[in-house]
C-alpha positions in Angstrom: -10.1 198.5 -35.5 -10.1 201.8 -37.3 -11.9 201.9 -40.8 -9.9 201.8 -44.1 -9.2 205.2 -45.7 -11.3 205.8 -48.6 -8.7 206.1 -51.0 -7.5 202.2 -50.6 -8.0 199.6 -52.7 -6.7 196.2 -52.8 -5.9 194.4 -55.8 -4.3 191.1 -57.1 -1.8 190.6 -59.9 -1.6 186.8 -61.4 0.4 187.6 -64.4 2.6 190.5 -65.5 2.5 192.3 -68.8 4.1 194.9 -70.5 7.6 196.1 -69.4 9.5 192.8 -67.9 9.7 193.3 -64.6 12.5 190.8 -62.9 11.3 191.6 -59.2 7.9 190.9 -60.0 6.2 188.1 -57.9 2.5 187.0 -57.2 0.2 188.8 -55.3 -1.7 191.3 -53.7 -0.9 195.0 -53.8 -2.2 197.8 -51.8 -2.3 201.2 -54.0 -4.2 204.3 -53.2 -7.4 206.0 -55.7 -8.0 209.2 -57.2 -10.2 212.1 -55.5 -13.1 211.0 -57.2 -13.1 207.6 -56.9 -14.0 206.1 -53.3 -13.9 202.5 -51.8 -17.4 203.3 -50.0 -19.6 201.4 -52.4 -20.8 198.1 -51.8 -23.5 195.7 -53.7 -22.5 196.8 -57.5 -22.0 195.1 -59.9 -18.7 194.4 -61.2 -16.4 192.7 -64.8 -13.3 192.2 -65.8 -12.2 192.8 -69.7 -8.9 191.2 -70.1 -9.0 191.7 -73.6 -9.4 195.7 -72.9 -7.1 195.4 -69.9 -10.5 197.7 -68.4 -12.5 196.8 -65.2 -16.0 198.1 -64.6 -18.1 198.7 -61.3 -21.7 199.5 -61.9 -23.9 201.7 -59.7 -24.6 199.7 -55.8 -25.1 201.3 -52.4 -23.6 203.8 -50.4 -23.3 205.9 -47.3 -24.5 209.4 -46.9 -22.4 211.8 -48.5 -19.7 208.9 -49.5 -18.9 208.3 -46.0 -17.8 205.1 -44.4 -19.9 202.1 -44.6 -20.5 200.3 -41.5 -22.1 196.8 -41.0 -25.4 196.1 -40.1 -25.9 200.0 -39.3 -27.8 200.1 -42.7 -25.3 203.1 -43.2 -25.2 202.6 -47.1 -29.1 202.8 -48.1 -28.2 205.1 -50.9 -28.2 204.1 -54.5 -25.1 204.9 -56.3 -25.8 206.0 -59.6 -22.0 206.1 -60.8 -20.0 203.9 -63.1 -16.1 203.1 -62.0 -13.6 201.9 -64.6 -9.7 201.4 -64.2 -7.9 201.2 -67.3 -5.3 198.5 -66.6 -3.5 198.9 -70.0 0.0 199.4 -68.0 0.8 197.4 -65.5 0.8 199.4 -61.7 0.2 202.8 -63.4 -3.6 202.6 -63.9 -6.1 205.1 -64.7 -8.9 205.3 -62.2 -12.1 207.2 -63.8 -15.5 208.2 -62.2 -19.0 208.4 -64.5 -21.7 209.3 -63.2 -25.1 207.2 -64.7 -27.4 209.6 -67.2 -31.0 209.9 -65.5 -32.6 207.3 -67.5 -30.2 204.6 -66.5 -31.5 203.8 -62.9 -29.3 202.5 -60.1 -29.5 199.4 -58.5 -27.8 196.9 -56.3 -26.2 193.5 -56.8 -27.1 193.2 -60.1 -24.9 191.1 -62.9 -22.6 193.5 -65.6 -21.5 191.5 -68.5 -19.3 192.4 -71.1 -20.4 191.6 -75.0 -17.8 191.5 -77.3 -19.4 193.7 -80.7 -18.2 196.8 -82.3 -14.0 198.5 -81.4 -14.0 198.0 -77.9 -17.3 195.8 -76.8 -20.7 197.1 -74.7 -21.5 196.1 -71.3 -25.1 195.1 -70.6 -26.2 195.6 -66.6 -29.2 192.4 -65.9 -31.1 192.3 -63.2 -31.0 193.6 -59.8 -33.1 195.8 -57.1 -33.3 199.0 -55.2 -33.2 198.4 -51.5 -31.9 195.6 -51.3 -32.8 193.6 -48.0 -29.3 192.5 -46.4 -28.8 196.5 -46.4 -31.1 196.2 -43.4 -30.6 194.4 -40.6 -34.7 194.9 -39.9 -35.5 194.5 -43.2 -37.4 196.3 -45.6 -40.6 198.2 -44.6 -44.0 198.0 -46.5 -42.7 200.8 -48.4 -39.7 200.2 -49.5 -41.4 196.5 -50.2 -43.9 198.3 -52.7 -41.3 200.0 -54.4 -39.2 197.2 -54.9 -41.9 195.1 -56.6 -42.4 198.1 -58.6 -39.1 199.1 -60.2 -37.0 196.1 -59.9 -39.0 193.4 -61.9 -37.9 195.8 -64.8 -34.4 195.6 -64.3 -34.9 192.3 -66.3 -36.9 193.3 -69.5 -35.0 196.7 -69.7 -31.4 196.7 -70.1 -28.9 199.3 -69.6 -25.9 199.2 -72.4 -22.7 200.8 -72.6 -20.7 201.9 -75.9 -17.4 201.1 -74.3 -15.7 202.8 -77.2 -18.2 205.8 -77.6 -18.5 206.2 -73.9 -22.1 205.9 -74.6 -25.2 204.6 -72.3 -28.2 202.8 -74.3 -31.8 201.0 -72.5 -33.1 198.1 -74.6 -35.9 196.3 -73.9 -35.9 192.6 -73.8 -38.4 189.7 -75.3 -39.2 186.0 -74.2 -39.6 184.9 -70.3 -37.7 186.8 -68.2 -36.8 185.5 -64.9 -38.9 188.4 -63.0 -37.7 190.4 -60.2 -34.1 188.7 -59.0 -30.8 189.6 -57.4 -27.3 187.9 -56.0 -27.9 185.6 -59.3 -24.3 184.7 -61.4 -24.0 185.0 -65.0 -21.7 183.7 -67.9 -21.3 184.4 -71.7 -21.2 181.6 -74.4 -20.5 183.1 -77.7 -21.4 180.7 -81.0 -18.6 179.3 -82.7 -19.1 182.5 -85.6 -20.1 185.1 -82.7 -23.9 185.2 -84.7 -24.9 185.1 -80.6 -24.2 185.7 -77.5 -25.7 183.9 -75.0 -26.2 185.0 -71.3 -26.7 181.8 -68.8 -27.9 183.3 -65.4 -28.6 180.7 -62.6 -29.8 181.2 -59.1 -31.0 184.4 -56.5 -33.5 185.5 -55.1 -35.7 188.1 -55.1 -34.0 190.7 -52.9 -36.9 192.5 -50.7 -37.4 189.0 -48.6 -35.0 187.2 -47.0 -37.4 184.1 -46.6 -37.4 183.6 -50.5 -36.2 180.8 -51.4 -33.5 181.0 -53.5 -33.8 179.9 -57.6 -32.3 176.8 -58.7 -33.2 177.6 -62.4 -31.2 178.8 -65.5 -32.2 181.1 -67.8 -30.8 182.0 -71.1 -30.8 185.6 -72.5 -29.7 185.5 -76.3 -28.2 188.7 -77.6 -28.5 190.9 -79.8 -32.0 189.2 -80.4 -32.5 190.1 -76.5 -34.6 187.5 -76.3 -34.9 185.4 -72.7 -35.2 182.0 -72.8 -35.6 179.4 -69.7 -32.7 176.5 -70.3 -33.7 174.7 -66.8 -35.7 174.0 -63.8 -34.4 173.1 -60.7 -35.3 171.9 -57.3 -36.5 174.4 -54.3 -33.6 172.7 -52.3 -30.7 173.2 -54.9 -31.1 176.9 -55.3 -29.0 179.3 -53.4 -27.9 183.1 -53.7 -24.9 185.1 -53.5 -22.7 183.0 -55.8 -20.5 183.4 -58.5 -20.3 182.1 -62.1 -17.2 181.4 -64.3 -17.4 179.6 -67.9 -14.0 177.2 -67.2 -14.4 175.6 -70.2 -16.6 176.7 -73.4 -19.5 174.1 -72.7 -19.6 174.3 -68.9 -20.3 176.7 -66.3 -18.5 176.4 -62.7 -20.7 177.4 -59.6 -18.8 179.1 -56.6 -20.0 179.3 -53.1 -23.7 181.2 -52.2 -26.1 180.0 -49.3 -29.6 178.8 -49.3 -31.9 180.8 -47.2 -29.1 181.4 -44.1 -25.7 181.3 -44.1 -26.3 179.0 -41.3 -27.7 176.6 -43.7 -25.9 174.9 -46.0 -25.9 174.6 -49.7 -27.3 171.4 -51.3 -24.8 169.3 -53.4 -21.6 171.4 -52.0 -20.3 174.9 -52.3 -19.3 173.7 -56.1 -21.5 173.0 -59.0 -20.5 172.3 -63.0 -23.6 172.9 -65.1 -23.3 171.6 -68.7 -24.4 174.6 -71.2 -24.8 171.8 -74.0 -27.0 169.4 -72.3 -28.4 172.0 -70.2 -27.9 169.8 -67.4 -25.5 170.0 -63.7 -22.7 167.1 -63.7 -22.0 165.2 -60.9 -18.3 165.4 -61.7 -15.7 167.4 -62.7 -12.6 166.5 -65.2 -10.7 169.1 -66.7 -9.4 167.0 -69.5 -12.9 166.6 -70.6 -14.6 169.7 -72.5 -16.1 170.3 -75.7 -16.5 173.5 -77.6 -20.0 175.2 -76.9 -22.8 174.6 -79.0 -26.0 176.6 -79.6 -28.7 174.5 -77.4 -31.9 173.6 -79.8 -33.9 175.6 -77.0 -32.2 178.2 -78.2 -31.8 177.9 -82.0 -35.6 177.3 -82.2 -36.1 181.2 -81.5 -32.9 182.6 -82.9 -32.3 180.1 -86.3 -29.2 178.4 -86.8 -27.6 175.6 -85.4 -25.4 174.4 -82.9 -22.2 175.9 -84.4 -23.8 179.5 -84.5 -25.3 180.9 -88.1 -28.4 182.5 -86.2 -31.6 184.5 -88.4 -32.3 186.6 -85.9 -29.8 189.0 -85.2 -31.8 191.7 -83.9 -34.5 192.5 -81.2 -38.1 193.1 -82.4 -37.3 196.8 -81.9 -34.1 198.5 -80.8 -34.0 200.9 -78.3 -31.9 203.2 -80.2 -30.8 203.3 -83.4 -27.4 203.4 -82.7 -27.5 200.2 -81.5 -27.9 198.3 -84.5 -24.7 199.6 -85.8 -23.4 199.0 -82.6 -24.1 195.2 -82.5 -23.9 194.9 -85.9 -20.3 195.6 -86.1 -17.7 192.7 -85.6 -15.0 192.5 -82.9 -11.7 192.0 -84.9 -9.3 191.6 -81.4 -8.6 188.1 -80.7 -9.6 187.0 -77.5 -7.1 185.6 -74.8 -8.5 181.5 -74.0 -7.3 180.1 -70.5 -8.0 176.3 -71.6 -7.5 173.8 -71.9 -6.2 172.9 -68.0 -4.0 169.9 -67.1 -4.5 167.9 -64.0 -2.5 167.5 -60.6 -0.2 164.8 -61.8 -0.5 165.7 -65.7 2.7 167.8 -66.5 0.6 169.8 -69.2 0.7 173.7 -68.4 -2.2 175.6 -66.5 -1.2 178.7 -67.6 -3.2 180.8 -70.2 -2.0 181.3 -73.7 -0.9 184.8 -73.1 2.2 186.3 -74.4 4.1 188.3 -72.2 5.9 191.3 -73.6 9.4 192.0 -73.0 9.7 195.7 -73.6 13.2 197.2 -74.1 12.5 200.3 -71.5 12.9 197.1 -68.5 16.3 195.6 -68.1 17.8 192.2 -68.9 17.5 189.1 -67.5 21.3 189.0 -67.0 21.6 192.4 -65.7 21.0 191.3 -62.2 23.1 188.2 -62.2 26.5 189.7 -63.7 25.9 192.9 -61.6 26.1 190.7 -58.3 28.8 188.8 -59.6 31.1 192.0 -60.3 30.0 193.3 -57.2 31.1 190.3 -55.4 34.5 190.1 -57.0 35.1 194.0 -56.4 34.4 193.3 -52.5 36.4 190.2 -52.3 39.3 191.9 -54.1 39.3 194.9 -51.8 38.8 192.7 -48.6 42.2 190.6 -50.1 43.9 194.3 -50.5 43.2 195.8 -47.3 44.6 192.7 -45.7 47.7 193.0 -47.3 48.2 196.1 -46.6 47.1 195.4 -43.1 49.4 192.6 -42.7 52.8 194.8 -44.3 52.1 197.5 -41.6 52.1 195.0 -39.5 55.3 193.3 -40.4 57.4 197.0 -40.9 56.1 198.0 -37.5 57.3 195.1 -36.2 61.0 195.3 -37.6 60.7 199.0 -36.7 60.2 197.9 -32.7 63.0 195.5 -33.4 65.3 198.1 -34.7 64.5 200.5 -32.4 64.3 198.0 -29.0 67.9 195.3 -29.5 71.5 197.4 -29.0 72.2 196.5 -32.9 69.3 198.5 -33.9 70.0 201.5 -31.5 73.4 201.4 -32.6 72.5 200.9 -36.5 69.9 204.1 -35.9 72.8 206.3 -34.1 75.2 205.5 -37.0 72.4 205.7 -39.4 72.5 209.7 -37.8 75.9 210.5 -37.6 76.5 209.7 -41.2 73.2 210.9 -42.6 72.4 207.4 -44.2 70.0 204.6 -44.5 69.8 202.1 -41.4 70.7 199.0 -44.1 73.3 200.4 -46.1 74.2 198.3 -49.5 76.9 195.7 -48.5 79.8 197.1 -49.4 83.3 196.6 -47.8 84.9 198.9 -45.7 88.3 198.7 -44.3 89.5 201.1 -42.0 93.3 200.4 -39.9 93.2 201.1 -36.4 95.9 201.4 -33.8 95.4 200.6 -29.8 96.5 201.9 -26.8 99.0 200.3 -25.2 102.9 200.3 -25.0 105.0 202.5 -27.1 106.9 199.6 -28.9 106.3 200.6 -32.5 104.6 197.4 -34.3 103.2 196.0 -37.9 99.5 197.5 -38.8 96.8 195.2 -38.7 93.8 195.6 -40.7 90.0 195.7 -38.9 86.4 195.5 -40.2 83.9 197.6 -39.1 80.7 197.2 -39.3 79.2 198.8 -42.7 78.8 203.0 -42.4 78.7 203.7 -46.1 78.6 207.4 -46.7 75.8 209.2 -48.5 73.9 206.3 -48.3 75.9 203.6 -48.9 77.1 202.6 -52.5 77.5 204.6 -55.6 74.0 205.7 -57.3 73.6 206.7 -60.7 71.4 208.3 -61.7 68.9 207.3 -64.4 69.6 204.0 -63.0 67.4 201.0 -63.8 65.5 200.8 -61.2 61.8 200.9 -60.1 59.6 204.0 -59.1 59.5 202.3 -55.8 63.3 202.8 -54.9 63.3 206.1 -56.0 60.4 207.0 -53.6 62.5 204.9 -51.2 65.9 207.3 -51.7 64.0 209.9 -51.3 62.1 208.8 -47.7 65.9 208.0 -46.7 66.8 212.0 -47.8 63.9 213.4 -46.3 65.0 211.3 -43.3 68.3 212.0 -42.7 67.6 216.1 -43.3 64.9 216.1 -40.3 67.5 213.9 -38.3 70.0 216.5 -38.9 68.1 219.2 -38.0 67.0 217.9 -34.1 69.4 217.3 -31.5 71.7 214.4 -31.7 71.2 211.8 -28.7 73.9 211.8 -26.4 76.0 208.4 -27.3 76.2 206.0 -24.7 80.4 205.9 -23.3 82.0 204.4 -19.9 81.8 207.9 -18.7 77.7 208.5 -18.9 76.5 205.1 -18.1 76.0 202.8 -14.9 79.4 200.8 -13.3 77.5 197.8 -14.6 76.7 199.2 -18.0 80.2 200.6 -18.7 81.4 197.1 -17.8 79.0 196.2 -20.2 79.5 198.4 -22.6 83.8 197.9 -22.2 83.4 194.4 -22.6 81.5 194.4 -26.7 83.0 197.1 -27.4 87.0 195.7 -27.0 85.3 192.5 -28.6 85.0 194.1 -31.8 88.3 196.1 -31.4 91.6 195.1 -33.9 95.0 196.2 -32.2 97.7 196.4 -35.0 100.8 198.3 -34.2 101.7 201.2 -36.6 103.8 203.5 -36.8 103.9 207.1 -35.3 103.9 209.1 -38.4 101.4 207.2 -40.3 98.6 207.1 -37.6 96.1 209.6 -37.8 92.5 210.2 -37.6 89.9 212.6 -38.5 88.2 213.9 -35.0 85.3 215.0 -37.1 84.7 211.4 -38.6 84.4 209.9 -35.5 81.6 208.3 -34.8 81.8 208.6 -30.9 83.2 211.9 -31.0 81.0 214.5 -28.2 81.7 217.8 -27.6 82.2 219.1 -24.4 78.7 218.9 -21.6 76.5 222.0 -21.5 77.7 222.7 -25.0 75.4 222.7 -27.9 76.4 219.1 -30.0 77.4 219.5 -33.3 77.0 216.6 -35.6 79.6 216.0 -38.2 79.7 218.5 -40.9 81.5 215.9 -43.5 84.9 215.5 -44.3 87.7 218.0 -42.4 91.4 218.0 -43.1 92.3 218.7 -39.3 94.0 215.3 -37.7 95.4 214.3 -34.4 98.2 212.2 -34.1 97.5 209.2 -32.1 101.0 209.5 -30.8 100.0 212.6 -28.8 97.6 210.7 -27.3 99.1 207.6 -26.6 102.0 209.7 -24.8 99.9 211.1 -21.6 99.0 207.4 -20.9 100.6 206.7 -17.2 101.6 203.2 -17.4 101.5 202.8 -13.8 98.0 203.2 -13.7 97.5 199.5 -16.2 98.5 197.9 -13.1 95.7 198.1 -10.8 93.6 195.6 -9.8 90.1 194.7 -11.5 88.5 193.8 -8.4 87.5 197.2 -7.2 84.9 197.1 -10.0 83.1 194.7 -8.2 82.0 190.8 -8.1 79.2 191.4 -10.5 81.4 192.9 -12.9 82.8 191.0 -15.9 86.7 190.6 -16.5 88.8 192.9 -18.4 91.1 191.6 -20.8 94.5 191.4 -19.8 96.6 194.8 -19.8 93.1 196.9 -19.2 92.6 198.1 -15.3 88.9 198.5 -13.7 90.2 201.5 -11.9 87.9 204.6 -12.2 90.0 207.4 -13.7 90.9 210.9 -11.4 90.1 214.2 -13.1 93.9 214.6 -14.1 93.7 216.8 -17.3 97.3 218.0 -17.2 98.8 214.5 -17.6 97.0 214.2 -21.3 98.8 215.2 -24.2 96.2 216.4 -26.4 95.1 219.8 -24.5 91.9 221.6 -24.2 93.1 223.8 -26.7 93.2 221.4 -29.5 89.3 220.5 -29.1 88.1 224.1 -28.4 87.2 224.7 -32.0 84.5 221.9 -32.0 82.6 224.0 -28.9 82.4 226.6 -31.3 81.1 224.6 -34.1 84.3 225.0 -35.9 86.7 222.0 -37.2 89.6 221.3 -35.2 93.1 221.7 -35.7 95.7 219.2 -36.3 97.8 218.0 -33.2 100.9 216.1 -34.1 103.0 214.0 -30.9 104.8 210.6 -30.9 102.7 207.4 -31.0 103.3 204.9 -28.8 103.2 201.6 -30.1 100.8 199.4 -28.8 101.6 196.7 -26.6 101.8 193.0 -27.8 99.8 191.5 -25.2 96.8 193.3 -26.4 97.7 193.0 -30.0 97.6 188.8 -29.5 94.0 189.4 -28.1 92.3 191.0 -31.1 90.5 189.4 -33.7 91.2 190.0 -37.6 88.8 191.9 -39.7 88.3 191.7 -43.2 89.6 194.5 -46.0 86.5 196.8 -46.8 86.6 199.2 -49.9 85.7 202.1 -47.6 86.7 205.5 -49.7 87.6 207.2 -46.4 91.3 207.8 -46.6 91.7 207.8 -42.9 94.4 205.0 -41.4 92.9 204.7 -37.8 89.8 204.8 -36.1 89.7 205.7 -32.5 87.0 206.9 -29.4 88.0 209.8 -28.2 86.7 211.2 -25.2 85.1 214.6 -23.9 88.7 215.6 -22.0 86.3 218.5 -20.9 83.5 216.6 -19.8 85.5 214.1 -17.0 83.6 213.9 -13.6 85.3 215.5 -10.7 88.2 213.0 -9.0 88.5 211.4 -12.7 92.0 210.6 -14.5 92.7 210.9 -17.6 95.6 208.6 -17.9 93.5 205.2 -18.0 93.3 203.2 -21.3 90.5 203.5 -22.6 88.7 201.2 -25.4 88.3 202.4 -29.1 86.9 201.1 -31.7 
C-alpha cells in the first residue's frame, strides 16, 4: 500500500456553522495542506479551541528532512520544533499556518497542550513530555539517549512553555509544589472555578517514556494556574495505571478516561478501557449516569494552597515569580467571550437533546431552505408538461399521416386528390351544393332534362371567403398551405386519369361499372346542351403531347349533338359476352364490344380538338343532339340541385379521339359522367 501524500489530512465535521449549507451531512472529509504544512509529524501534542474555532499541534517527531514516516523503522527520531494551527473560523475554507518554536522553547514528544482561557484570545500551556521517546524505537533507547532523557525531560514539568494566542507570543514559566517528575502519554483536563479565579489542570496516568517496563501511573495530579503551583489530588494502584489515553471533562465535576494500555498492548487495562474520576471527591466512580452531575468545585486540597473556596475567590493569583513580565498582564486579564457548554446529556430512552447549545448561523450569502424543494417541483412540472406535449403532437402526426395513407391508398381519395388538381382546390371542399344537368348517349328522341349531383368540386377552394373574416390564425395558415399546394400541383405534370382506354379489360369493366352508377341520363334538347371541353374534368389531350391542365373558364363549347350524331347504332347491339365470364354486366343498351380505330365515323373532328395540343382553348363545334334513349334514362338515379356557379348545362367524358389504339372504333357509347 503506497504512503499517503504529504499534503493530506483527514478531518471530521460534527456540526456546521456559518453559511447554511442544505447539502451538508456528517462526516469525514479528505482536504489537502499548504506547502508548509506536512502530515509527517507524529507524537505532538495537540487541542482543540471551539471557542476560537483554532486547532493547535505542538512540536513531536519527525522523519529526516520531512519525509515519510514509516513504522517501527524508527524513521521519525527527529524532534519537531514547530507549532501547526488551523484557523477553522469558516467552515471548509481554513487557514493552515506553520511556526516554527523560538530556541528557548524546547521540543518534545507526546506531551499534553492545554488551552487556558485569560486575556483576548486565551494562552496555551505545553506540560510534560520527553525527547526520545521509547515507542520511536523498536530496540529501544540506548544508554545515551537514556541519560539525556533523564536529564531534559523531568523539566518539562516544572518549566512551562506559554503561548499569547492573541500576541502570537511564546513565554517559559516555572512551576511550584510536587510535580509529577519526568512523564509522558499522560491525559489532561481543565476545571475552571465558578468565577475563573483558577484554572485547574487534572493530569492522570503515563509513564515515564525512556522504559517501556515502567509501570504505568495510576495517580492524579493537580496543576493550579496562574499560581502554577502542582498539587497531588490522588494515589492510585500499580495495577490501575495505564498510558496512552485520553481525557475529556463530560461534565464540570467529572473526568472521563478513554482507552491506554498497561505495560503491553497485549495486556489489558484494569477496570475497563473506561474510567469516570470525580474532580470533587477526588475519587474514580464505579458508574456512570449522565443525568447525574454537579457543577465543579475548588477541592480543599486545593484551596489550602491557593485561598478561596469551593466556588472559586482564590488569594493567590500569581506564581512566586513570573517568568516574564508580560505574563502577569497576560493572566491577569479576563476572557469576556462566552464559552460554548455541551451538557447537560440525556439518556438512550430520555427524549431530552444531546446536542450542544450552539447556535447555528444562517447567513444570507447560502440559499433557502425552500429553494431546493420548489426548484424540483417546477422542474418536475416543466418535464411532465413537455412529455404530455410531445405526445400530442406525436399522436396528431400520427393520426394526419394516417388519413393521408387513407386518402392517398381507397379510389375516393385518388379520385378526391385528382379533382383536388384539376380544379386547384382543397381535397375537403366546404359542403356546398352543386348542380350540374347532364345529357347521355343514347337515341336521338329528344327528351325532358333531368338534373344530377356530382360530387362536390367547388372552385377556388370551395365556398365564398371574405376576407377579414372571423376566423382563427390557424385557418388562415390552413388557406394558405392549400394555395401553396395547389401552385406546386400546378406546376408538375398532371397524372394521366385513369379511362376504359388506358386501363386493364378487368379494370375498365371496373371502372365502366361505378362510373355509369353515378351517371343521371335526362333527355334535353339539342340547342340547349352544351359543355365546356376545358372544364372537364376527364378531359386528356392527345398521347405524346405535353398535358395541359385547365387554364379556368373558356367560352369555346361543343354541342353534344355533334357528338351524339357519329354514334352507329348498330354497334349497341353486340353481345356482352365477348368481354369475358369474369367481367361484370353492362346495363342494358351499353355493348362490351371493344371499339375499331374508325375516326371518320365521329362527328366532332380532329380539327376541333387541335387547339388544346397547342395549349390553346378550343373552338366551339355546333351539330344536332340526339336525344337520349329512354331505356337508359329509366336506369339513372336522381341527384340533388347543387348551387354550383358554373353556368354550364351538361357535363360529359370526352375522349382523346387522337389517342384510340389501332383496330379501335369510335362509334361505341361510351360512359360520362
Amino acid at each position: 500500500m503506497d504512503a499517503p501524500s504529504s499534503d493530506d489530512v483527514l478531518k471530521y465535521e460534527k456540526y456546521q456553522y456559518g453559511p447554511y449549507r442544505a447539502s451538508w451531512l456528517e462526516g469525514f472529509l479528505e482536504e489537502s495542506l499548504p506547502e508548509n504544512v506536512t502530515r509527517y509529524i507524529t507524537n505532538g501534542a495537540g487541542v482543540s479551541i471551539p471557542n476560537e474555532n483554532m486547532g493547535y499541534y505542538f512540536s513531536g517527531m519527525r522523519g529526516k528532512n520531512w519525509g515519510i514516516i514509516e513504522t517501527d523503522d524508527s524513521s521519525a527520531n527527529v524532534t519537531a520544533d514547530s507549532l501547526i494551527s488551523v484557523n477553522m473560523t469558516v467552515m471548509r475554507d481554513e487557514i493552515w499556518s506553520n511556526q516554527t518554536l523560538p530556541q528557548n522553547i524546547p521540543g518534545r514528544a507526546n506531551a499534553e497542550l492545554v488551552w487556558i482561557p485569560v486575556s483576548e484570545s486565551g494562552v496555551l500551556v505545553a506540560i510534560g513530555g520527553v525527547v526520545d521517546p521509547e515507542v520511536i524505537y523498536p530496540a529501544g533507547l540506548n544508554d545515551s539517549q537514556i541519560s539525556q532523557s533523564e536529564s531534559i525531560s523531568p523539566g518539562f514539568m516544572t518549566s512551562l512553555p506559554i503561548y499569547d494566542i492573541a500576541g502570537q507570543q511564546w513565554y517559559l514559566q516555572n512551576t511550584s509544589g510536587t510535580a509529577p517528575g519526568q512523564l509522558t502519554q499522560f491525559c489532561s483536563v481543565v476545571a475552571p472555578a465558578n468565577d475563573s479565579s483558577s484554572f485547574n489542570v487534572y493530569i492522570y496516568g503515563g509513564y515515564n517514556g525512556y522504559d517501556a517496563d515502567d509501570v504505568p501511573s495510576d495517580d492524579v495530579y493537580i496543576l493550579s494556574i496562574p499560581s502554577f503551583h502542582w498539587i497531588k489530588a490522588y494515589s492510585g494502584s500499580g495495577t490501575h495505571g495505564r498510558r496512552g489515553h485520553k481525557c475529556a471533562l463530560v461534565y464540570p465535576n467529572q473526568m472521563l478516561v478513554i482507552g491506554g494500555q498497561y505495560m503491553d498492548p497485549t495486556t489489558c487495562v484494569e477496570g475497563g478501557i473506561i474510567q469516570v474520576f470525580n474532580l470533587n471527591t477526588l475519587e474514580f466512580q464505579d458508574t456512570y449516569d449522565p443525568t447525574v452531575w454537579s457543577d465543579y468545585k475548588v477541592p480543599n486540597i486545593v484551596t489550602k494552597v491557593i485561598g478561596g473556596n469551593i466556588n472559586g475567590s482564590a488569594t493567590t493569583d500569581a506564581p512566586s515569580t513570573w517568568g516574564d513580565s508580560s505574563l502577569s498582564t497576560l493572566f491577569g486579564e479576563k476572557y469576556t467571550k462566552t464559552i460554548t457548554t455541551w451538557y447537560p446529556y440525556s439518556t438512550v430512552n430520555s427524549s431530552a437533546s444531546a446536542s450542544p447549545t450552539v447556535t447555528i448561523v444562517h447567513n444570507s450569502g447560502g440559499l433557502p431552505k425552500w429553494v431546493a424543494p420548489v426548484l424540483g417541483v417546477i422542474l418536475g412540472l416543466i418535464f411532465v408538461t413537455t412529455l404530455v406535449v410531445l405526445i400530442l403532437i406525436w399522436r396528431r402526426r400520427r393520426h394526419r399521416h394516417r388519413q393521408s395513407d387513407t386518402s392517398v391508398t381507397t379510389p375516393s381519395g385518388r379520385r378526391s386528390r385528382i379533382l383536388s388538381w384539376i380544379h386547384g382546390t382543397s381535397q375537403h371542399p366546404p359542403k356546398d351544393d352543386t348542380t350540374v344537368t347532364s345529357t347521355d348517349i343514347g337515341d336521338e328522341t329528344a327528351g325532358t332534362p333531368a338534373v344530377e349531383v356530382l360530387d362536390p368540386i367547388p372552385e377556388a377552394g370551395g365556398g365564398q371567403i371574405h376576407e377579414l373574416q372571423g376566423i382563427s390564425s390557424n385557418t388562415y395558415l390552413t388557406y394558405l398551405y392549400m394555395l401553396i399546394s395547389s401552385l406546386l400541383k400546378a406546376l408538375s405534370p398532371p397524372i394521366e386519369l385513369p379511362t376504359m382506354y388506358n386501363t386493364s379489360t378487368s379494370n375498365v369493366h371496373q371502372f365502366n361499372h361505378r362510373e355509369r352508377a353515378r351517371e343521371v341520363v335526362s333527355p334535353v334538347s339539342r340547342d340547349s346542351s352544351e359543355i365546356s371541353i376545358a372544364q372537364s374534368p376527364f378531359f386528356t389531350a392527345r398521347r405524346g403531347s405535353s398535358p395541359h391542365p385547365p387554364q379556368g373558364r373558356h367560352d369555346s363549347t361543343v354541342s353534344a349533338g355533334s357528338v351524339l350524331s357519329s354514334i352507329d347504332d348498330e354497334t349497341v347491339s353486340r353481345d356482352s359476352s365477348e368481354i369475358g365470364p369474369s367481367s361484370p354486366p353492362l346495363p342494358a343498351g351499353m355493348s362490351s364490344r371493344r371499339p375499331t380505330h374508325k375516326r371518320h365515323k365521329s362527328s366532332v373532328s380532329s380539327n376541333a380538338l387541335s387547339p388544346l395540343d397547342e395549349g390553346q382553348p378550343p373552338s366551339p363545334i355546333s351539330s344536332p343532339s340526339p336525344e337520349p334513349s329512354p331505356q337508359l334514362q329509366s336506369q339513372e338515379p336522381s341527384r340533388r340541385p347543387s348551387n354550383r356557379r358554373h353556368q354550364s348545362s351538361s357535363a360529359f367524358i370526352l375522349s382523346p379521339l387522337d389517342d384510340t389504339p389501332e383496330g379501335y372504333q369510335d362509334d361505341v357509347p361510351r360512359p360520362g359522367r
